[in-house]
C-alpha positions in Angstrom: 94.9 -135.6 56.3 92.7 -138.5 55.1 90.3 -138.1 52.2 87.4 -140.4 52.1 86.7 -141.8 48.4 83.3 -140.4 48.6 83.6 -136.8 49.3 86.5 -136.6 46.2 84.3 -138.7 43.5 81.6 -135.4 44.2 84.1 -132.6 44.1 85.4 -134.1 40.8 81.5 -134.6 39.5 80.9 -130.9 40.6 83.7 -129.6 39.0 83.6 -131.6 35.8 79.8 -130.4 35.6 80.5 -127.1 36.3 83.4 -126.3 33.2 80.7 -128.7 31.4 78.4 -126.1 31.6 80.8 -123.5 30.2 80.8 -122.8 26.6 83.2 -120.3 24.1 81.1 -117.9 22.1 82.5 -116.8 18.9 81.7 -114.7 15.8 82.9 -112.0 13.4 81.8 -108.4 12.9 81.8 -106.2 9.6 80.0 -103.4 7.6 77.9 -103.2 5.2 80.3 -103.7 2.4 81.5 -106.5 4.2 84.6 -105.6 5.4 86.3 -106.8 8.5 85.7 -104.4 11.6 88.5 -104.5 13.8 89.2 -103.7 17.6 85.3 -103.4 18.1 84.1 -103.2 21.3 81.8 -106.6 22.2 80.0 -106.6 25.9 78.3 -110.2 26.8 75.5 -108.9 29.3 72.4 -111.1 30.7 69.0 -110.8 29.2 68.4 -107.7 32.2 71.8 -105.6 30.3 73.8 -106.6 33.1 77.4 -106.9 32.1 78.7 -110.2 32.1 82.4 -109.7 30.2 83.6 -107.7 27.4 86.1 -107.9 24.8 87.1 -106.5 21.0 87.4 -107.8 17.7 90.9 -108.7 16.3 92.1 -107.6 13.4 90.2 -109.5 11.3 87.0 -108.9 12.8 86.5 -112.0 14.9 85.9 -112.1 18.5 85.6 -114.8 21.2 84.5 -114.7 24.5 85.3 -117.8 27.1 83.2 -120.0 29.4 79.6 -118.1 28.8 77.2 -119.9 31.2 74.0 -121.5 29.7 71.6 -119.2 29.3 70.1 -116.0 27.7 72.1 -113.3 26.5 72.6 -110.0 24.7 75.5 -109.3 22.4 76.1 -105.8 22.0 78.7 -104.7 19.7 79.8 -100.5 19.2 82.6 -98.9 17.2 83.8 -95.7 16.4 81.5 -94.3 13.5 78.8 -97.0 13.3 75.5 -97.9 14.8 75.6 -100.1 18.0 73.6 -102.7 17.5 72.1 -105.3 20.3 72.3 -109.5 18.8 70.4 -111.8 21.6 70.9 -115.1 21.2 71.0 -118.6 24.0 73.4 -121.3 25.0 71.8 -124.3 25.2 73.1 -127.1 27.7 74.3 -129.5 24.8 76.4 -126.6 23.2 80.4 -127.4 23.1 80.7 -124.2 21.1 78.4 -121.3 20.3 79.1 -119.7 16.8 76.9 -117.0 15.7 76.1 -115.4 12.9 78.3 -112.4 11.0 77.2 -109.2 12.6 77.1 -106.0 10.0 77.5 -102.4 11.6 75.7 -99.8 9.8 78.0 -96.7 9.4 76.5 -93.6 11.4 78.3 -90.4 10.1 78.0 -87.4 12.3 79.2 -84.3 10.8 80.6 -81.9 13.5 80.7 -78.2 13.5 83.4 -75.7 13.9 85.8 -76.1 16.7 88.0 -73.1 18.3 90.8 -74.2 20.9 91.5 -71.2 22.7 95.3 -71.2 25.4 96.7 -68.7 27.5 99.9 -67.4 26.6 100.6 -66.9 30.7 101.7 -69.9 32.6 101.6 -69.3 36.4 103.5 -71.5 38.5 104.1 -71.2 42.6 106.9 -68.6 42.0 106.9 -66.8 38.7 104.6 -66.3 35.3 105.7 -68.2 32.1 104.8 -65.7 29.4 104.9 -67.1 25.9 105.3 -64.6 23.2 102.7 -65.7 20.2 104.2 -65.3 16.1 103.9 -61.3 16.2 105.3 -60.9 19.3 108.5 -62.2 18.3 
């Protein structure tokens, strides 16, 4: 099968043009106090919160999230025991590497009340009833 010169000089323009166009994003996340927040959870999404890709922070803090079209975008970055917080920012067409600012977390403590786990000490299975004695029982 014969290729004429013309149709592969604009498959290797459009291709070229199109990882062109594709930038890494990159950035680190800590508290308050400064310290390094690891295995937070970082979602890209479009300027309308649709989801674009996701990842989490290492364990340093740092995150990085590969070929992020040009554009507009929220950051949105949640972990256990602090505030979510929402960072938009834009990719520009002359970016070769986005690197944003150091995101701080605010720590949200939420103090939870009594809990009371309650089992059954019967078991019933197809053909017989497991019955497991409790401390005063035995």
């Amino acid at each position: 099968m014969k290729l004429n010169k013309y149709y592969l000089l604009t498959s290797c323009l459009a291709v070229g043009s199109f990882t062109h166009a594709q930038v890494p994003v990159k950035g680190m996340v800590t508290d308050e106090h400064k310290e390094a927040l690891a295995y937070t959870t970082v979602r890209l999404l479009r300027s309308d919160s649709t989801f674009v890709q996701g990842t989490v922070t290492d364990s340093i803090g740092c995150y990085r999230l590969e070929n992020v079209q040009k554009g507009s975008y929220l950051l949105s970055f949640s972990s256990i025991g602090y505030e979510a917080k929402i960072y938009p920012f834009t990719v520009g067409g002359e970016d070769t590497e986005k690197a944003l600012p150091v995101v701080y977390l605010k720590e949200n403590s939420v103090l939870l009340g009594e809990v009371e786990v309650k089992g059954s000490s019967f078991i019933r299975q197809k053909d017989r009833v497991l019955i497991i004695p409790d401390k005063q029982q035995v």
